[in-house]
N, C-alpha and C positions, 0 to 999 in steps of 0.2 A: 504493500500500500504506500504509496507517494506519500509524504508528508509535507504538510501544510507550512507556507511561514508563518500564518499566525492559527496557535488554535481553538479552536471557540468556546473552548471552559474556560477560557476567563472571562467571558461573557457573561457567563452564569458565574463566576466569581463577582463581579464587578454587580450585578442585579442584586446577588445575595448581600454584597455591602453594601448596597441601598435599604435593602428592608432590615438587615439588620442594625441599620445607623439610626433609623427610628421606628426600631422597635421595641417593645411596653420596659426592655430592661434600663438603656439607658433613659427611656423618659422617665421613669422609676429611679434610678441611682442617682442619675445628676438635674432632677426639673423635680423629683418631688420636696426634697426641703425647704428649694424657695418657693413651690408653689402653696403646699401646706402652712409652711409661714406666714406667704401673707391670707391665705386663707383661716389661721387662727387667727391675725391679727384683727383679720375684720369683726371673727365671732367669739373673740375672745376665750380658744381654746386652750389648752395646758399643753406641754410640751409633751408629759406620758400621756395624754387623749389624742394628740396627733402620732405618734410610733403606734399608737394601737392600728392603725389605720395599716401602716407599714408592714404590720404582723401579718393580719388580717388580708393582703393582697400578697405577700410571699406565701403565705401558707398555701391558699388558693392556685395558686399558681405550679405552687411544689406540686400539688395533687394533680394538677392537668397536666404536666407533662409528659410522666409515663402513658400517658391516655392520648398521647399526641402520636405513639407509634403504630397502632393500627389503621388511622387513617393515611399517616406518610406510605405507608407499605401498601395502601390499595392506591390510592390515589396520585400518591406522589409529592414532590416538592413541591414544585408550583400553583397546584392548583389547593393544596391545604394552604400553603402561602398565603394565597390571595384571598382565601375566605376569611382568614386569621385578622390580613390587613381590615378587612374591610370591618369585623366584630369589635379591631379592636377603637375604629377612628369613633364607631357607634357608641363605645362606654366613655371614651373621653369625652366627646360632647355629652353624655348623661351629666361627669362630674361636674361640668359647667355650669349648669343649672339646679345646681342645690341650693337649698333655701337657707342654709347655715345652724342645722339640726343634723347632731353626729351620726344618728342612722342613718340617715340619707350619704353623709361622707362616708362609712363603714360601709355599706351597700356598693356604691358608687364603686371604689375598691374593690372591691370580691367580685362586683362583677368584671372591673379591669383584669383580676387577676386569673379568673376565670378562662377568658375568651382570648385572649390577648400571649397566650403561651408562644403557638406558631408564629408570630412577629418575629421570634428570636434563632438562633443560627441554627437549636432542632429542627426548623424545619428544610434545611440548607444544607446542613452534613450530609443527609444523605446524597446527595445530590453530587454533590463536591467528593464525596467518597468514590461514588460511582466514576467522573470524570478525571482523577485524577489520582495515580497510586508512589509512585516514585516523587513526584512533587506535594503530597496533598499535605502534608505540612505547611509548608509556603502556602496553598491554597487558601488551608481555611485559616491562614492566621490573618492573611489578607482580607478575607471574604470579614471574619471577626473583627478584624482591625474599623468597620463601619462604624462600630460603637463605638471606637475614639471620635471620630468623626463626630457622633451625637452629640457623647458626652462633651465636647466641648463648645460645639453650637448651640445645646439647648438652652444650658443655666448661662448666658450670653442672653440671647435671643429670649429666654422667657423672666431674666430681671430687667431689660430694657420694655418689655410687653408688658408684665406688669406694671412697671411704673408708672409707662403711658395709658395704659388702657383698663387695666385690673386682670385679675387673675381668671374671670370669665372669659373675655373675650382672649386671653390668652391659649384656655381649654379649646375655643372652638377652632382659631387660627391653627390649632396643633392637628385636628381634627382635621379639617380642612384640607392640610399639608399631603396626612397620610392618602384621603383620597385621590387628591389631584395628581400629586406624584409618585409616590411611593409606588401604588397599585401600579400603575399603568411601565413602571419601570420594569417592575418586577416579572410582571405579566409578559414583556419583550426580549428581555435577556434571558431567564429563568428557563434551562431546559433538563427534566430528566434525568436524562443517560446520554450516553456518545454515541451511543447505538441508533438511537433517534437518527441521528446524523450520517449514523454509517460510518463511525470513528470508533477510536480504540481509547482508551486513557490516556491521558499521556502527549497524547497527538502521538501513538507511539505507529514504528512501521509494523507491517507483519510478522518480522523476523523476530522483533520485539515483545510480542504478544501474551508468550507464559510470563515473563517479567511483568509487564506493565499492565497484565487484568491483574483487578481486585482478588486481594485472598482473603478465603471464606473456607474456613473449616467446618463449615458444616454444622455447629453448634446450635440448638436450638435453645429460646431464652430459657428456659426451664433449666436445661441442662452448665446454661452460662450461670445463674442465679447460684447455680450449687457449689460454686469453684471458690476457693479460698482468695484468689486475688479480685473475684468483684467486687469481695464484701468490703475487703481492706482498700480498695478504689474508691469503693461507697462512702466507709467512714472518714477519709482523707479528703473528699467531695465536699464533705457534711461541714468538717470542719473548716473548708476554706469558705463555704459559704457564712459560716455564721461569722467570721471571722471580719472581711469584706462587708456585711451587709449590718454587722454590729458598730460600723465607723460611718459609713455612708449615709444612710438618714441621720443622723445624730450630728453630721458634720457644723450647724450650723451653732447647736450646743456647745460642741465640745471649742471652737475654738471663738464662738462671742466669749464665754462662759471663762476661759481660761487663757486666751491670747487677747482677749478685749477688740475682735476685730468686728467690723459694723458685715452686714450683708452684702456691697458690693464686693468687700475684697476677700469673703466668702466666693462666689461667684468666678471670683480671678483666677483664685485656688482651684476651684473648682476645673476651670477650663483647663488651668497648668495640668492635672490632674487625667483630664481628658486627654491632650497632648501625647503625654505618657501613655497610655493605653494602648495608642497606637503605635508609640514604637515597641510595645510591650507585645503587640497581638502580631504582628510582624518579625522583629526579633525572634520568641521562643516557636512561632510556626517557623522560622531559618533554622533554628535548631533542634529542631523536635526530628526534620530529616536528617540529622547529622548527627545527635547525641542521644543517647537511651532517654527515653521519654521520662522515667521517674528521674533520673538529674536534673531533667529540667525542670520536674514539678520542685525538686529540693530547692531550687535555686529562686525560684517564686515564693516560696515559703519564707524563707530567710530576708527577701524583700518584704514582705507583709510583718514580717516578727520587726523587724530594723524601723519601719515605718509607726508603729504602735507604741514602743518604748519613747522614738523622736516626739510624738505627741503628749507621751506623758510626764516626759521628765525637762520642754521646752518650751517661752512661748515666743523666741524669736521669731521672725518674720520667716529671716530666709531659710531657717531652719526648718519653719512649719513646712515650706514652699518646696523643700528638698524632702520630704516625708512623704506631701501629698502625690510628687513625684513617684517616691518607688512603691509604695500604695498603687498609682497607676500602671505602671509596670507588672506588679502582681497577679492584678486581676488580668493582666493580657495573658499571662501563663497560665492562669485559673480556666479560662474559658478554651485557649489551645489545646489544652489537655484532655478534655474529656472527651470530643468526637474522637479524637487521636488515638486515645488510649483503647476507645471501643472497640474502634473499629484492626488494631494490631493486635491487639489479645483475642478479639474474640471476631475477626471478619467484618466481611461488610455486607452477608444477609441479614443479621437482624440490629444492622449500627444505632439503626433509629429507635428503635424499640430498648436498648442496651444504655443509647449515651438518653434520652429521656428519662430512665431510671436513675442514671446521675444523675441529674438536672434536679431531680425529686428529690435526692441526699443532700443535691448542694442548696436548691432552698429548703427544703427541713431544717436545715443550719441558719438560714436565710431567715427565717420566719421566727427561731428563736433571738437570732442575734441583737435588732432595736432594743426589741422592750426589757429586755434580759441586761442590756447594757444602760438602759434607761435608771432601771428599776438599782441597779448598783452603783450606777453612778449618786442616785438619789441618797442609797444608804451609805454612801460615803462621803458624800457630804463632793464631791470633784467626779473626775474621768479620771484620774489618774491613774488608779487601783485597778479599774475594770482594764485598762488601758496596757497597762504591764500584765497583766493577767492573758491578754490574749496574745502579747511576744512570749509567754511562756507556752500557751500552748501548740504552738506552730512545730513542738520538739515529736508532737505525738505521728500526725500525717508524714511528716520527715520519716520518722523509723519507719512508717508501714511503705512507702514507697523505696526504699531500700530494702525491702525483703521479698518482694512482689516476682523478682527474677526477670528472664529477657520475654521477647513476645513470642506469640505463639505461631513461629514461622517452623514447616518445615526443613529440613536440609535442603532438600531439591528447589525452593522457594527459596531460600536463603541464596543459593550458588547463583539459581537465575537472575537473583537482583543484583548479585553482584559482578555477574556476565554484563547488565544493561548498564552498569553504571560504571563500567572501564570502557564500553562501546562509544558511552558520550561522551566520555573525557579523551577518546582519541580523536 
């Protein structure tokens, strides 16, 4: 088969960084503190009644996602994609129009968190698994890297909209966004399989072919579920979620509260933070094809532990601003790693079905971490305490991804990749 100069997964790379640039996680990580904020400020809510909210839509959301891989497996990327887009621009304009009564904001929530799962890169892995197997690290770090992209337009983009306009008309403008663009992008690059096309992975030629198709052991989820290294992926998952999502709503807390700074230069942080993500989601997808994937989660971890001590024990500026940094970096390695890791240990027949049961460890962790950090920073009177508490715990997911071993390539799988990959360095 003649190969292409250019090949057309990155099309559907380049679509997936569209929906996943605003999709419900980054409008969640980096648009919900300021938007919640000034939504307490108007109705005067408490800082633990706005994290309840934060629970309350990770939890939700933890639970839809294993529930996102029977329809990816019938239906596919793009068309779960698009239905996702469209349910989810539907709950953001709901949130827009609440009357400033907390069950209505609790509601509002759940239902975001609900509907709004497939916006995020589950529904894209598989996709990118399928077109790409000797590069699909680089792939979906890129296809991930969109959520830099979010994260650092939105709390931009929606402290400038609130200010001018309020925090409704900010919901609907967001709304708006998703349908006018997002869809319609997605909907045009987003393809499938290579097969569609009458292509191989890879853009690979013929010769290339046991190499660069997907390996698939055959494992069915049942029998993946039972293996020693899902569970210890799961718990490693668990804890980077709570871990991540214990600092991020809370960010507005922790550093008015203890660095004295007002909400734009929250925002700033914020973006810097975003920034970071991208070369974070970039980065460890470069080295996820080069280095054993749990090195690389180690090396994420140790950024997340490095970043949570800088918080607790400083309220320089540029200090804070070099924290919020490898914080952003972390989570680029948190989200590389899970399709990654699915789809090496255990194939890429049931990736989807595999890496959305992470998703559900990593917010299960998600879902504790606000209120859980809320509630002890309260009893301590600071962050400081909950703060170091969670650079200690970063020591546990470390051990388990060091004992996890290599992935599950056969020999004969092994040699071909590494036939195809002296083939293109000559």
């Amino acid at each position: 088969m003649r190969r292409s100069l250019y090949f057309p997964g990155w099309n559907v790379v380049a679509g997936s960084g569209v929906g996943v640039a605003f999709g419900s996680v980054p409008f969640f990580a980096a648009g919900f503190a300021l938007l919640a904020g000034a939504m307490a400020k108007d109705f005067g809510w408490s800082q633990p009644e706005v994290a309840k909210a934060a629970s309350i839509y990770l939890l939700l959301q933890t639970i839809a996602y294993p529930l996102c891989g029977w329809p990816l497996d019938r239906w596919g990327s793009r068309t779960f994609a698009l239905i996702s887009i469209a349910m989810f621009a539907a709950a953001v304009l709901l949130l827009s129009r609440i009357d400033g009564t907390l069950w209505q904001f609790y509601l509002a929530f759940a239902l975001i968190g609900i509907v709004s799962a497939g916006t995020n890169v589950v529904s894209y892995a598989r996709a990118i698994a399928l077109w790409f197997n000797r590069k699909r690290g680089l792939a979906l770090g890129i296809a991930a890297s969109g959520q830099a992209l979010g994260s650092f337009i939105i709390p931009i983009v929606a402290h400038r909209m609130i200010a001018a306009h309020g925090w409704s008309w900010t919901l609907v403008a967001m709304a708006a966004f998703e349908l006018v663009v997002c869809l319609p992008l997605v909907a045009l690059l987003v393809k499938d399989s290579p097969t569609q096309l009458g292509l191989l992975p890879d853009g690979a030629s013929q010769a290339e072919r046991v190499a660069s198709a997907p390996v698939d052991h055959g494992m069915t989820v049942g029998e993946i579920i039972r293996t020693g290294v899902f569970w210890k992926l799961a718990i490693s998952f668990a804890i980077m979620g709570l871990s991540f999502y214990a600092i991020a709503p809370n960010i507005v807390y922790i550093l008015t509260k203890k660095a004295g700074m007002g909400l734009a230069d929250v925002a700033t942080i914020q973006a810097v933070s975003g920034i970071a993500v991208l070369f974070g989601r970039i980065g460890f997808g470069y080295l996820l094809d080069r280095v054993h994937a749990p090195f690389v989660g180690i090396i994420a971890l140790a950024l997340t532990s490095v970043c949570a001590m800088t918080y607790a024990t400083t309220a320089v500026p540029t200090l804070i601003i070099v924290a919020s940094t490898l914080n952003g970096l972390a989570i680029g390695g948190d989200t590389d790693l899970m399709p990654y890791l699915a789809s090496r240990y255990f194939g890429t027949a049931a990736v989807s079905r595999i890496f959305g049961w992470f998703l559900f460890a990593f917010f299960l962790g998600a879902a504790i971490g606000p209120i859980a950090f809320a509630q002890l920073s309260a009893t301590f009177g600071s962050a400081d305490v909950p703060l170091m508490l969670l650079a200690g715990l970063q020591v546990i997911p470390a051990l388990l991804f060091v004992s996890i071993g290599r992935y599950r390539t056969s020999p004969d799988e092994a040699q071909a990749l590494r036939g195809a990959a002296a083939a293109s360095s000559s």
